[in-house]
SESE-682650 format. One record per atom (N, C-alpha, C, CB): residue in one letter; x, y, z; atom name; chain. Coordinates in nm, 3 decimals. Glycine has a CB too. Layout:
<dogus>
+-------+---------+---------+---------+------+------+
: milum :       x :       y :       z : sefi : keba :
+-------+---------+---------+---------+------+------+
:     a :       X :       Y :       Z :   CA :    A :
...
+-------+---------+---------+---------+------+------+
</dogus>
This chain:
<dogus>
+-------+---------+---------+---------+------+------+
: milum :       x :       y :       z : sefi : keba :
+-------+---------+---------+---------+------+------+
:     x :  -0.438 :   0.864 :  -2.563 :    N :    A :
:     x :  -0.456 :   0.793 :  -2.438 :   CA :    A :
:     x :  -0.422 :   0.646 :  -2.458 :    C :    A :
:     x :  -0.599 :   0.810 :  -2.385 :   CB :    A :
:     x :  -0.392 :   0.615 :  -2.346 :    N :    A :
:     x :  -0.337 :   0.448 :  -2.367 :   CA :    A :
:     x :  -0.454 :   0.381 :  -2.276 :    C :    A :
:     x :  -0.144 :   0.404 :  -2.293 :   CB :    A :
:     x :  -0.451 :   0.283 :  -2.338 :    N :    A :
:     x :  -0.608 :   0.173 :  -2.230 :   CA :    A :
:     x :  -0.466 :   0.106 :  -2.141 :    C :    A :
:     x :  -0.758 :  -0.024 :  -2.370 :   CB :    A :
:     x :  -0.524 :   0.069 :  -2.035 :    N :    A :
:     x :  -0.458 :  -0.010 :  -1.975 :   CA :    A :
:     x :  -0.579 :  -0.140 :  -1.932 :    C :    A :
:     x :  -0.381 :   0.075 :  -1.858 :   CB :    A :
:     x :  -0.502 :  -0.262 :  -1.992 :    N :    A :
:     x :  -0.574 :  -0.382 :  -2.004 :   CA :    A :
:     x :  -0.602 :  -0.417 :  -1.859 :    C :    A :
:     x :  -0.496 :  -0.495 :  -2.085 :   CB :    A :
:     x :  -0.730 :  -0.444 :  -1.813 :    N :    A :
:     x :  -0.825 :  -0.488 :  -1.692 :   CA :    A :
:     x :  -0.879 :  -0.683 :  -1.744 :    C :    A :
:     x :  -1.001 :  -0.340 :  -1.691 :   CB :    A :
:     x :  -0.884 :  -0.709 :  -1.637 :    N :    A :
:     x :  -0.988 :  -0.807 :  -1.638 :   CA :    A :
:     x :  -1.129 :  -0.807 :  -1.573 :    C :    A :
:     x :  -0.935 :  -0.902 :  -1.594 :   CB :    A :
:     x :  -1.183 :  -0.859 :  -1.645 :    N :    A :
:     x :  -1.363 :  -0.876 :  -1.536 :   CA :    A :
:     x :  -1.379 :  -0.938 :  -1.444 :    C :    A :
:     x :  -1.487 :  -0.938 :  -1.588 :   CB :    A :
:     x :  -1.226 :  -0.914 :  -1.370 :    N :    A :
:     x :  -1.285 :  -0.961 :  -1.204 :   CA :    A :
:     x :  -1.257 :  -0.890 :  -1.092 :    C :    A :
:     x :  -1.234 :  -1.093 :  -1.153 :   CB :    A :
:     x :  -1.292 :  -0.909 :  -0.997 :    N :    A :
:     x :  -1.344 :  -0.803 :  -0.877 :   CA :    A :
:     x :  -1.244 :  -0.754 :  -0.840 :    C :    A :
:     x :  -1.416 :  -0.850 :  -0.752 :   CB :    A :
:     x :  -1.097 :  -0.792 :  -0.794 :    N :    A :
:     x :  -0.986 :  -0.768 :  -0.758 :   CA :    A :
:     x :  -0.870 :  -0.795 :  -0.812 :    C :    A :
:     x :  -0.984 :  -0.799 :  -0.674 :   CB :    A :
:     x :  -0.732 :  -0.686 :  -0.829 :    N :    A :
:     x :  -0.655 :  -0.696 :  -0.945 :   CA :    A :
:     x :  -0.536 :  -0.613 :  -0.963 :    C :    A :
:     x :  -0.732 :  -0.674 :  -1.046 :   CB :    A :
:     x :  -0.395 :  -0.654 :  -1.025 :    N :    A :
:     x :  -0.384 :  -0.561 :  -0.997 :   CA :    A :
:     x :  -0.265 :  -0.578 :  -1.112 :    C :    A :
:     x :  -0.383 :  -0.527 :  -0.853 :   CB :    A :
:     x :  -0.220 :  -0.419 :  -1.170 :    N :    A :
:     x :  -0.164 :  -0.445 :  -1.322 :   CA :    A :
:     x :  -0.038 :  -0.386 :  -1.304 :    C :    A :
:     x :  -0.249 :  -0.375 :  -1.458 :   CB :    A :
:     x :   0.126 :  -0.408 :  -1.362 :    N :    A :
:     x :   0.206 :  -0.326 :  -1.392 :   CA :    A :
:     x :   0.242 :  -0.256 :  -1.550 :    C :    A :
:     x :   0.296 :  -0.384 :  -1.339 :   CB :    A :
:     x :   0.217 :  -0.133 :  -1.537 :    N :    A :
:     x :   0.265 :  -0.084 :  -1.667 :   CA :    A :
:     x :   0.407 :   0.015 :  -1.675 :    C :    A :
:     x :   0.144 :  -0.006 :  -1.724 :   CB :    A :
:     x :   0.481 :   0.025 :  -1.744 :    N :    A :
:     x :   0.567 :   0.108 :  -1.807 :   CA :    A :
:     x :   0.516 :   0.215 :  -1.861 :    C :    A :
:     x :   0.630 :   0.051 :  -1.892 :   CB :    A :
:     x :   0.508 :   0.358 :  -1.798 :    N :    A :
:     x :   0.398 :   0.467 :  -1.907 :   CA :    A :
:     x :   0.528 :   0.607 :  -1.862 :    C :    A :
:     x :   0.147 :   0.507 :  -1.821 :   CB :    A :
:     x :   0.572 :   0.678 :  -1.985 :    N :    A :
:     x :   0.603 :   0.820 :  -1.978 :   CA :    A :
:     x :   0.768 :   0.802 :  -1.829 :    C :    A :
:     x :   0.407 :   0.930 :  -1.915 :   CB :    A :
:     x :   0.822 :   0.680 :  -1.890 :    N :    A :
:     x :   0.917 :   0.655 :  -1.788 :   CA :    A :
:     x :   0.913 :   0.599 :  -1.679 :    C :    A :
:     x :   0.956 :   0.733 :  -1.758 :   CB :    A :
:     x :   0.812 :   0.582 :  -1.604 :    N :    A :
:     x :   0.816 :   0.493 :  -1.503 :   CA :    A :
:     x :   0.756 :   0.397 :  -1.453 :    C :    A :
:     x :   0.822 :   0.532 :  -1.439 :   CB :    A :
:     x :   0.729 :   0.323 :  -1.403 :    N :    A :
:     x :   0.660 :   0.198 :  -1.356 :   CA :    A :
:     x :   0.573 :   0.211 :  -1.256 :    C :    A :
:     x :   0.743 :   0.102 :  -1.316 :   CB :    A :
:     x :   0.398 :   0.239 :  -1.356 :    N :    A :
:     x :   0.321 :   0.242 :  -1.223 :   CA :    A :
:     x :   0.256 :   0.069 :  -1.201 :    C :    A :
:     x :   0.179 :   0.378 :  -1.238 :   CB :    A :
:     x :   0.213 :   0.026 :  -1.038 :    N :    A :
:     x :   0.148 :  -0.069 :  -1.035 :   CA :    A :
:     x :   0.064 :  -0.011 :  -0.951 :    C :    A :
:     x :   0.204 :  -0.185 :  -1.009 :   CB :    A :
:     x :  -0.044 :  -0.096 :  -1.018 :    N :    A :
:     x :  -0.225 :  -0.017 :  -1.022 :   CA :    A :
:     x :  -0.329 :  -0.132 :  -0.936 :    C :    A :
:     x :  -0.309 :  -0.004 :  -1.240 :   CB :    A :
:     x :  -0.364 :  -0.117 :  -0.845 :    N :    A :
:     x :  -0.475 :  -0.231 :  -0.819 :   CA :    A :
:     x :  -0.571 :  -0.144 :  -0.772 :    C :    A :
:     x :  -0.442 :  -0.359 :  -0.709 :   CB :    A :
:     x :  -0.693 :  -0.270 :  -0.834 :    N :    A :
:     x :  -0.793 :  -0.225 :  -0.826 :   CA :    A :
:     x :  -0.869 :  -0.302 :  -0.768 :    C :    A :
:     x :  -0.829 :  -0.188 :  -0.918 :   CB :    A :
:     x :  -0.989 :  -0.229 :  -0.661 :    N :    A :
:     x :  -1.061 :  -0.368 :  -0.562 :   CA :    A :
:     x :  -1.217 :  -0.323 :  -0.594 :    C :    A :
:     x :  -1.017 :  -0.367 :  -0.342 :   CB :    A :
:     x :  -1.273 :  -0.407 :  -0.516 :    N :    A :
:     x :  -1.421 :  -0.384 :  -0.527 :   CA :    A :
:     x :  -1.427 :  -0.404 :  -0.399 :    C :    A :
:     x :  -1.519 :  -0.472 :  -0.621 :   CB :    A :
:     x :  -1.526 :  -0.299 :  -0.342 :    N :    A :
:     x :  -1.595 :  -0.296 :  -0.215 :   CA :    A :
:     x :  -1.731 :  -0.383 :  -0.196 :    C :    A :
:     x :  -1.624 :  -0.154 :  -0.191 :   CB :    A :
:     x :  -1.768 :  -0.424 :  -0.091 :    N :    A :
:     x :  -1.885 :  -0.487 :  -0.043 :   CA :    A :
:     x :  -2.016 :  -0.459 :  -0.122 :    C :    A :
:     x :  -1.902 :  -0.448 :   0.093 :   CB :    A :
:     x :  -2.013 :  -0.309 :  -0.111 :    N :    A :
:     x :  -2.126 :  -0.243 :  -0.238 :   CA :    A :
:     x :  -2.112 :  -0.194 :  -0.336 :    C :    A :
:     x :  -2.196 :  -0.157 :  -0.219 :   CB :    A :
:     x :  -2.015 :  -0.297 :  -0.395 :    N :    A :
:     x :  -1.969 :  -0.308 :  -0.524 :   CA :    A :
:     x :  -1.909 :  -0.161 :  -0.605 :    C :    A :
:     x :  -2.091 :  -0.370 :  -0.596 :   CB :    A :
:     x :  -1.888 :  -0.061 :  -0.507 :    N :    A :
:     x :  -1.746 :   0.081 :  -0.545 :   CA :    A :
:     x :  -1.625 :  -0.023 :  -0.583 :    C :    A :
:     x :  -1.678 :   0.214 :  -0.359 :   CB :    A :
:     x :  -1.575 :   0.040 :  -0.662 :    N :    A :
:     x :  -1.427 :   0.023 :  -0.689 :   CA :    A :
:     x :  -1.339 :   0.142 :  -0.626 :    C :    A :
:     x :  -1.404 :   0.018 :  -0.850 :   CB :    A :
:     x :  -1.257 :   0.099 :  -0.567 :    N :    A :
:     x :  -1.119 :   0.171 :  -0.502 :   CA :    A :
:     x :  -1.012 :   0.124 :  -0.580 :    C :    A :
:     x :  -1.084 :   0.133 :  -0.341 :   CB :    A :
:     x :  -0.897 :   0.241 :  -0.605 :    N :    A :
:     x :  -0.765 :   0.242 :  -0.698 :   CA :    A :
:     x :  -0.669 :   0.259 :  -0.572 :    C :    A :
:     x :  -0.752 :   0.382 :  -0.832 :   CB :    A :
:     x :  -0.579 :   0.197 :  -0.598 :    N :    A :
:     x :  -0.435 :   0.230 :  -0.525 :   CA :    A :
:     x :  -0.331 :   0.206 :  -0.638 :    C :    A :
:     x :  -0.398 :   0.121 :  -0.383 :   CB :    A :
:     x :  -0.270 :   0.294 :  -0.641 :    N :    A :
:     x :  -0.169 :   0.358 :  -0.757 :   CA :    A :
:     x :   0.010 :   0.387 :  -0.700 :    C :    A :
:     x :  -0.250 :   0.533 :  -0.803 :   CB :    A :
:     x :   0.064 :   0.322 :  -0.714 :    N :    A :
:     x :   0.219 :   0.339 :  -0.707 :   CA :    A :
:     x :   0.287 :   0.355 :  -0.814 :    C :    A :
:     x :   0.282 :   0.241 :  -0.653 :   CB :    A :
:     x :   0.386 :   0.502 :  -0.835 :    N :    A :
:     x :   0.536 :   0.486 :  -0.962 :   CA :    A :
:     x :   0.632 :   0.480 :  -0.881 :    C :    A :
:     x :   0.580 :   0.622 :  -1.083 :   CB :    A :
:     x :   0.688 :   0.425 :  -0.901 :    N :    A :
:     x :   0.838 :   0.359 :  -0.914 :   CA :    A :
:     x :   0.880 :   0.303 :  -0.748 :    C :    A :
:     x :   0.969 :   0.499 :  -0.978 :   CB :    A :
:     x :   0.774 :   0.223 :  -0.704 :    N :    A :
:     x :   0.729 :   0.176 :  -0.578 :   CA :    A :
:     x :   0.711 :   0.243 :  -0.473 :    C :    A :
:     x :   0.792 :   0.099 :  -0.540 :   CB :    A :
:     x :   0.696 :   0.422 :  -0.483 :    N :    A :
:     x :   0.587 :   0.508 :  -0.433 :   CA :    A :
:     x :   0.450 :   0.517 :  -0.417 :    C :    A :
:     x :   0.595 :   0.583 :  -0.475 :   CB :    A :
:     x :   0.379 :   0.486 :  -0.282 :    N :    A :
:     x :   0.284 :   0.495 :  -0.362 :   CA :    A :
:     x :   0.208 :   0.656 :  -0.359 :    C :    A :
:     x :   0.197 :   0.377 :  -0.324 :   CB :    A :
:     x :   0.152 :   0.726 :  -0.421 :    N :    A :
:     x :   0.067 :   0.790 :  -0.468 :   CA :    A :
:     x :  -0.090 :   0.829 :  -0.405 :    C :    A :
:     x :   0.070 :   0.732 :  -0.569 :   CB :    A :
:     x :  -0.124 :   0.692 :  -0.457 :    N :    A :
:     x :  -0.279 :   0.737 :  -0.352 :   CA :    A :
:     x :  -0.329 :   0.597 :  -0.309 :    C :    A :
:     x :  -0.437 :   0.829 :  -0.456 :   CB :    A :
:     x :  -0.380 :   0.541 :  -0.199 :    N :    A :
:     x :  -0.453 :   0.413 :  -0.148 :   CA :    A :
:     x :  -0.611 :   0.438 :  -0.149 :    C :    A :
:     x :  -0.401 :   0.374 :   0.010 :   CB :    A :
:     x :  -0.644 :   0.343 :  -0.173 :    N :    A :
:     x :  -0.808 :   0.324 :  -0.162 :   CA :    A :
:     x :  -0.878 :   0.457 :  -0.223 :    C :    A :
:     x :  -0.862 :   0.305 :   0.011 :   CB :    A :
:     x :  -0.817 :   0.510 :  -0.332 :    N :    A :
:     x :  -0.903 :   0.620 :  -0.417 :   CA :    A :
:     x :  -1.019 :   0.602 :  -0.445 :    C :    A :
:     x :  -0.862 :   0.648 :  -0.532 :   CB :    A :
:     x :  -1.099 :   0.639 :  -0.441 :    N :    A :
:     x :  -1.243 :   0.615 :  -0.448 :   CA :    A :
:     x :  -1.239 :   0.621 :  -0.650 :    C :    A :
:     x :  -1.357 :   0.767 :  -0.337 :   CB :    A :
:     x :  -1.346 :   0.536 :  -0.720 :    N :    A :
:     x :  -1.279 :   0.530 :  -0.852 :   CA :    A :
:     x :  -1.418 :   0.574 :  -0.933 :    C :    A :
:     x :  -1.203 :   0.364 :  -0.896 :   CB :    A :
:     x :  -1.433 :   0.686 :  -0.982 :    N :    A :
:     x :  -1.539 :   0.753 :  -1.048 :   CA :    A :
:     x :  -1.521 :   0.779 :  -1.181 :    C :    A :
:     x :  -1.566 :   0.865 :  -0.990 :   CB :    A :
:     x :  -1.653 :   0.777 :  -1.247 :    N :    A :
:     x :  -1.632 :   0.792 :  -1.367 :   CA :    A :
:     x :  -1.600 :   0.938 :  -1.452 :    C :    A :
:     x :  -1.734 :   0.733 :  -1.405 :   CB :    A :
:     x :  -1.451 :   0.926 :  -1.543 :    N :    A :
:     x :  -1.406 :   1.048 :  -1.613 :   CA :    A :
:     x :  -1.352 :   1.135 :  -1.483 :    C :    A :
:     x :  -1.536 :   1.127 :  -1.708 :   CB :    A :
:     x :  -1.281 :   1.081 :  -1.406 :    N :    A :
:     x :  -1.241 :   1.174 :  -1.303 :   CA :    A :
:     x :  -1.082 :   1.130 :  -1.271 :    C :    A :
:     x :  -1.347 :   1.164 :  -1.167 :   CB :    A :
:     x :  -0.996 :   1.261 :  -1.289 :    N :    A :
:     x :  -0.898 :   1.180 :  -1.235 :   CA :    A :
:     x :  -0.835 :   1.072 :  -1.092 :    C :    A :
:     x :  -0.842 :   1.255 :  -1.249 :   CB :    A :
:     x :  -0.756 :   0.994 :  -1.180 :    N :    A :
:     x :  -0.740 :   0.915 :  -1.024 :   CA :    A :
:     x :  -0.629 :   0.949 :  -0.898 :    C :    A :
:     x :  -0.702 :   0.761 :  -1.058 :   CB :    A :
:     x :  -0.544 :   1.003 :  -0.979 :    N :    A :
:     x :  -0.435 :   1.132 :  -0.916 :   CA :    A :
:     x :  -0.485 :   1.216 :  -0.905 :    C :    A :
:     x :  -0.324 :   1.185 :  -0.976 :   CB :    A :
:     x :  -0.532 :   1.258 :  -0.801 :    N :    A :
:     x :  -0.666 :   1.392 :  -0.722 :   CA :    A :
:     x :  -0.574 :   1.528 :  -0.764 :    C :    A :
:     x :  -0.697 :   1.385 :  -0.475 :   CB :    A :
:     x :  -0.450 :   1.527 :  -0.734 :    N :    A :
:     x :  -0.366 :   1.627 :  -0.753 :   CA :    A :
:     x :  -0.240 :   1.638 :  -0.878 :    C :    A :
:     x :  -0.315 :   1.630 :  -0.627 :   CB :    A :
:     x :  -0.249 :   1.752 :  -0.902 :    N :    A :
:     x :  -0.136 :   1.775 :  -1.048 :   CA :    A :
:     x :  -0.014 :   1.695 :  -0.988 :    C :    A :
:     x :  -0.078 :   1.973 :  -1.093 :   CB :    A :
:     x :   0.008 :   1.756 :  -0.819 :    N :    A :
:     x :   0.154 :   1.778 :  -0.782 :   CA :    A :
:     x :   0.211 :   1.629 :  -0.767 :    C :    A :
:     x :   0.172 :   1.872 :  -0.634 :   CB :    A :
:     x :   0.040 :   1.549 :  -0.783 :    N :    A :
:     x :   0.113 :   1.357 :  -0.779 :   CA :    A :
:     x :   0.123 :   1.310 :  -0.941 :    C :    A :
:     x :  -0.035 :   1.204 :  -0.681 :   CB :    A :
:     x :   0.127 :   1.353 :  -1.031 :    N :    A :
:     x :   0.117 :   1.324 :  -1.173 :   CA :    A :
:     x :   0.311 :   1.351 :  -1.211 :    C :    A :
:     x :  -0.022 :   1.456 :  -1.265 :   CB :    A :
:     x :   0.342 :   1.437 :  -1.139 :    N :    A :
:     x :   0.528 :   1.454 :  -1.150 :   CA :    A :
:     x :   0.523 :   1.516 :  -1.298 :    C :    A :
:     x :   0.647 :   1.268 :  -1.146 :   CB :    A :
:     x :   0.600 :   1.414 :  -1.322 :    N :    A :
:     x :   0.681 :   1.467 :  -1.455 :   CA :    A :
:     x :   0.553 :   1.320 :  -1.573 :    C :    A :
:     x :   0.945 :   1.421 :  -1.437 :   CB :    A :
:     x :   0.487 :   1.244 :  -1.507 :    N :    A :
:     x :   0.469 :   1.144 :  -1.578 :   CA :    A :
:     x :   0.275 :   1.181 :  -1.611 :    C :    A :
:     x :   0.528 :   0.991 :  -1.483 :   CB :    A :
:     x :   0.205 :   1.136 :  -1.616 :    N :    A :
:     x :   0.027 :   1.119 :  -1.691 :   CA :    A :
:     x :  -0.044 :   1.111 :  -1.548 :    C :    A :
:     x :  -0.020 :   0.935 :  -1.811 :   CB :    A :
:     x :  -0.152 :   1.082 :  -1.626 :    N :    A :
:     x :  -0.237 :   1.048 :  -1.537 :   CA :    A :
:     x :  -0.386 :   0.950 :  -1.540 :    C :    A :
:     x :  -0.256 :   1.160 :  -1.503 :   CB :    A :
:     x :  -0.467 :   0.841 :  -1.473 :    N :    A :
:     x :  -0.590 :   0.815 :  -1.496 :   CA :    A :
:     x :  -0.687 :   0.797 :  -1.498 :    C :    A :
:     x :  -0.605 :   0.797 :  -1.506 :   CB :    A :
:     x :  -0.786 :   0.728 :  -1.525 :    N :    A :
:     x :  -0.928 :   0.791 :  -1.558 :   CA :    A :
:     x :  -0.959 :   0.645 :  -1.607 :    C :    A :
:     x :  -0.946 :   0.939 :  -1.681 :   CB :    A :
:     x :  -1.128 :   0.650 :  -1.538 :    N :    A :
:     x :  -1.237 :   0.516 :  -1.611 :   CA :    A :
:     x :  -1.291 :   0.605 :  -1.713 :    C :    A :
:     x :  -1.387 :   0.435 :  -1.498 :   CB :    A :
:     x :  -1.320 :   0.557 :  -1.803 :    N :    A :
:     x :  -1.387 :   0.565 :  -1.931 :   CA :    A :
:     x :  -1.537 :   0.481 :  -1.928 :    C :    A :
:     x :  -1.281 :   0.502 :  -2.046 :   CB :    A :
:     x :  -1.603 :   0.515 :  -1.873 :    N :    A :
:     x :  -1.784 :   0.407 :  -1.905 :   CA :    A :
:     x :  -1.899 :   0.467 :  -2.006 :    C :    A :
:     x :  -1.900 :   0.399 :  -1.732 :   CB :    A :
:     x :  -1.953 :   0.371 :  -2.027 :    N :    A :
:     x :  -2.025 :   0.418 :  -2.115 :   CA :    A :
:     x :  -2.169 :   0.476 :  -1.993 :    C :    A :
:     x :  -2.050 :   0.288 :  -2.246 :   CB :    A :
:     x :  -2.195 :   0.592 :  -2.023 :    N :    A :
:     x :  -2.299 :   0.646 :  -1.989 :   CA :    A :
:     x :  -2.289 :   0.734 :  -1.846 :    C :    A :
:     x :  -2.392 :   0.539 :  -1.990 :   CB :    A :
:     x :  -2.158 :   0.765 :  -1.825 :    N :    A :
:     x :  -2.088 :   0.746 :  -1.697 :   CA :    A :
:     x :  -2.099 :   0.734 :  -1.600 :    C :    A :
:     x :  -2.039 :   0.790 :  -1.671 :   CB :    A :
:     x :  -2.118 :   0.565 :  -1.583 :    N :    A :
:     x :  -2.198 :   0.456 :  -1.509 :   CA :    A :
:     x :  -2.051 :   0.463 :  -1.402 :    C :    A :
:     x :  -2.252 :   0.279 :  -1.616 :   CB :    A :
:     x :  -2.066 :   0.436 :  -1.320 :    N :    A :
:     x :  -1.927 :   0.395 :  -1.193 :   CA :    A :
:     x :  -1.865 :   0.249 :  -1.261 :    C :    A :
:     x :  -2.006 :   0.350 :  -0.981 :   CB :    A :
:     x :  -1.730 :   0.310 :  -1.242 :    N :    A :
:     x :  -1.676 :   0.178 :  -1.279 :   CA :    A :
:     x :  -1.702 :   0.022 :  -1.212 :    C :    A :
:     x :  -1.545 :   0.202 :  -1.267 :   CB :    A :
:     x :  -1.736 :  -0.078 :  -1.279 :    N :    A :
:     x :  -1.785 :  -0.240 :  -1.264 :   CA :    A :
:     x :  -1.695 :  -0.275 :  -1.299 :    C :    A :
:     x :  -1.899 :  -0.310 :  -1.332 :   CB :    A :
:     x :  -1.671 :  -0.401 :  -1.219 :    N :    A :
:     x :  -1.525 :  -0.516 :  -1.300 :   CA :    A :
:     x :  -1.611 :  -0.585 :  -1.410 :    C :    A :
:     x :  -1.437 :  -0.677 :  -1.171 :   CB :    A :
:     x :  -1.725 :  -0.609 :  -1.364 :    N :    A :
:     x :  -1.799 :  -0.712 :  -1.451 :   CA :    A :
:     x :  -1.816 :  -0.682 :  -1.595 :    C :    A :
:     x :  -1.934 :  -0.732 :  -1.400 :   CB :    A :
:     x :  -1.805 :  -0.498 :  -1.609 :    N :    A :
:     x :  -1.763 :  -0.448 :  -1.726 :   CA :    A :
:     x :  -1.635 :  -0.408 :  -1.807 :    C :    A :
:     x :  -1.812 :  -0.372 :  -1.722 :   CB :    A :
:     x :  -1.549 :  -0.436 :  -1.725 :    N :    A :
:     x :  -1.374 :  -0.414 :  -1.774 :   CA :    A :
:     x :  -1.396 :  -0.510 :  -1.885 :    C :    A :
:     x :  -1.222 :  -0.469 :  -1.646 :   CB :    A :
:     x :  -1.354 :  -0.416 :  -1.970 :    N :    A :
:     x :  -1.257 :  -0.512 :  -2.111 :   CA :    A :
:     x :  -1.409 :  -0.461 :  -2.194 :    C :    A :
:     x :  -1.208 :  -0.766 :  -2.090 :   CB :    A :
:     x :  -1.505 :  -0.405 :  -2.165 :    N :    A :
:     x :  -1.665 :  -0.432 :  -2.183 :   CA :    A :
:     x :  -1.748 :  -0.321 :  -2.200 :    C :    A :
:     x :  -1.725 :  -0.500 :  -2.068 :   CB :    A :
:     x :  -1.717 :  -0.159 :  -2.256 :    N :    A :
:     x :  -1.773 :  -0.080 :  -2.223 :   CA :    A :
:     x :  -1.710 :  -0.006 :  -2.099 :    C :    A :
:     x :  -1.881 :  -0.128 :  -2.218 :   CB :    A :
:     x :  -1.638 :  -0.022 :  -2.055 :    N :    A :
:     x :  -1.560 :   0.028 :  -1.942 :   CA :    A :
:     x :  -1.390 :  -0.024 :  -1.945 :    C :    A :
:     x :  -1.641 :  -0.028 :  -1.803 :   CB :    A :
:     x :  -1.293 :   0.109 :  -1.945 :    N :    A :
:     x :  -1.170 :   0.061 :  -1.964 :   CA :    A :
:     x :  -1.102 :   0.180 :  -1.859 :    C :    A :
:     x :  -1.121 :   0.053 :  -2.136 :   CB :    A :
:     x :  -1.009 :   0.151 :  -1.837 :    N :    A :
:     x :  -0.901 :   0.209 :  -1.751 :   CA :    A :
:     x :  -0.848 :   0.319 :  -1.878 :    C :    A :
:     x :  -0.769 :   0.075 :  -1.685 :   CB :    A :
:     x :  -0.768 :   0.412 :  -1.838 :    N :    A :
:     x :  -0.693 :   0.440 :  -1.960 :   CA :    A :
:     x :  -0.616 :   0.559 :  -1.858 :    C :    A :
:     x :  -0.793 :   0.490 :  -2.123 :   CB :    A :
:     x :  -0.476 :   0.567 :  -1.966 :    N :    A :
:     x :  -0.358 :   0.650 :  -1.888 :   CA :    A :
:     x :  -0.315 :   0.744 :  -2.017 :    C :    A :
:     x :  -0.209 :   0.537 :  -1.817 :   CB :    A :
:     x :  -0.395 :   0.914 :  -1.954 :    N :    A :
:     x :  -0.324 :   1.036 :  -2.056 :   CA :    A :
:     x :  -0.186 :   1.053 :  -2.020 :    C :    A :
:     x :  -0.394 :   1.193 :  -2.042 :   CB :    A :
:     x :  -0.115 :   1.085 :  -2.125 :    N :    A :
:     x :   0.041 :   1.083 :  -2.064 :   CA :    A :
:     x :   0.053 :   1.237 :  -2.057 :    C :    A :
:     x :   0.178 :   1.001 :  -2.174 :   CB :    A :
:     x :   0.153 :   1.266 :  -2.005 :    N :    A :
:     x :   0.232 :   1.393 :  -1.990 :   CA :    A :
:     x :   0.178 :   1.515 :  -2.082 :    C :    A :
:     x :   0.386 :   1.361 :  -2.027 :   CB :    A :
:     x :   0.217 :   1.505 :  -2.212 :    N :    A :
:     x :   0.209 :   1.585 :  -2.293 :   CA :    A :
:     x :   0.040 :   1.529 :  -2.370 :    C :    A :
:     x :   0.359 :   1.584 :  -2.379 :   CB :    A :
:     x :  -0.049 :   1.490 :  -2.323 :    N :    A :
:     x :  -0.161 :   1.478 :  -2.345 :   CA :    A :
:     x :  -0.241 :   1.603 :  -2.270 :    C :    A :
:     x :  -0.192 :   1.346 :  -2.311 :   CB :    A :
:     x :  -0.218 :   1.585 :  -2.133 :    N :    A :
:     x :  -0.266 :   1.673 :  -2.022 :   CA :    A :
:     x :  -0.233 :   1.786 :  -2.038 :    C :    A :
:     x :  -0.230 :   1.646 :  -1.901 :   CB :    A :
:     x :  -0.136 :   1.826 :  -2.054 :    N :    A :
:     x :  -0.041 :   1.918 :  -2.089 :   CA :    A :
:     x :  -0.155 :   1.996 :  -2.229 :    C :    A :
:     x :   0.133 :   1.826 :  -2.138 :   CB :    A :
:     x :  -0.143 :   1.943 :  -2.297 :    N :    A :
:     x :  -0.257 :   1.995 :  -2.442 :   CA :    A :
:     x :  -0.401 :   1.995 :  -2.409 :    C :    A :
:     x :  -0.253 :   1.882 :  -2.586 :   CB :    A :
:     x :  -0.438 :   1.946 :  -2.326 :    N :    A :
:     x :  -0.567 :   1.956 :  -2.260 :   CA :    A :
:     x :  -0.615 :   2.086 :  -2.211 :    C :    A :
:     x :  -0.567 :   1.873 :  -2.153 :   CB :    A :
:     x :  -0.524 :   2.099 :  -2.090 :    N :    A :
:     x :  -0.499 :   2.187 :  -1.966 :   CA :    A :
:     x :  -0.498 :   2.344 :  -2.072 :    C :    A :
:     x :  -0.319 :   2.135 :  -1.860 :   CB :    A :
:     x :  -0.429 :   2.328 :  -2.136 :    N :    A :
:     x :  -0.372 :   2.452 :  -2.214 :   CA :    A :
:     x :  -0.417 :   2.482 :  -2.330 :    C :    A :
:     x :  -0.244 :   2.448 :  -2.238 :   CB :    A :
:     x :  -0.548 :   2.370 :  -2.337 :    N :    A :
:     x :  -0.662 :   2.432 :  -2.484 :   CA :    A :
:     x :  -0.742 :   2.511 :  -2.459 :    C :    A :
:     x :  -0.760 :   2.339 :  -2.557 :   CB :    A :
:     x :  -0.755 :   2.686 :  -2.551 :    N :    A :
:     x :  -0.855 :   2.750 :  -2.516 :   CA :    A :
:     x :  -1.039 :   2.701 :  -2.460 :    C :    A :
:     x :  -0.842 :   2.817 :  -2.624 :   CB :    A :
:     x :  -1.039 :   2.767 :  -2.413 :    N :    A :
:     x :  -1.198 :   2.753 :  -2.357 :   CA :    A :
:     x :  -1.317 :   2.812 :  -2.479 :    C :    A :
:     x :  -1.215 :   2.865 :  -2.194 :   CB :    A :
:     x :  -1.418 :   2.711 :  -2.479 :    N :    A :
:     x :  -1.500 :   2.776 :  -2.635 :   CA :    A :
:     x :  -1.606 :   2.885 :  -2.568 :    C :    A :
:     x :  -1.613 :   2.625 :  -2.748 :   CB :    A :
+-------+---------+---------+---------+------+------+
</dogus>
């Protein structure tokens, strides 16, 4: 998994290069302090105002992941994602293609 670097502030918004294409990612904070994702590749966008939960994907659907990953908050305790915690116990992070792919397709114990 790749982290994708956040800052600890309320509103934001990042471009990365991941698995071929160029997603740009912002991220907001609501009034009662939810975080919402809006996610664009290759100036598509994908999904607006995703509601942003912890260990859950942020591409709701396979059929928006394409050919490229997908992501996910990481918190400790799996607390809802905080800006005040980015960089802090809480990170963004992007499984690529063939991550999911080995996931999806590992036996069940």
């Amino acid at each position: 998994m790749i982290a994708i670097p956040l800052q600890a502030i309320p509103n934001q918004a990042v471009e990365v290069f991941l698995d071929e294409a160029w997603f740009k990612i912002e991220v907001k904070t609501l009034n009662n302090g939810a975080a919402v994702v809006s996610i664009a590749r290759d100036d598509v966008i994908l999904v607006s105002g995703q509601r942003a939960l912890p260990l859950q994907p942020l591409l709701p659907y396979r059929y928006l992941e394409g050919e490229a990953g997908n992501f996910a908050f990481l918190t400790d305790a799996d607390d809802y994602p905080d800006y005040r915690r980015f960089g802090s116990g809480q990170q963004l992070v992007y499984a690529t293609a063939a991550e999911l792919a080995e996931l999806r397709n590992a036996p069940a114990d």
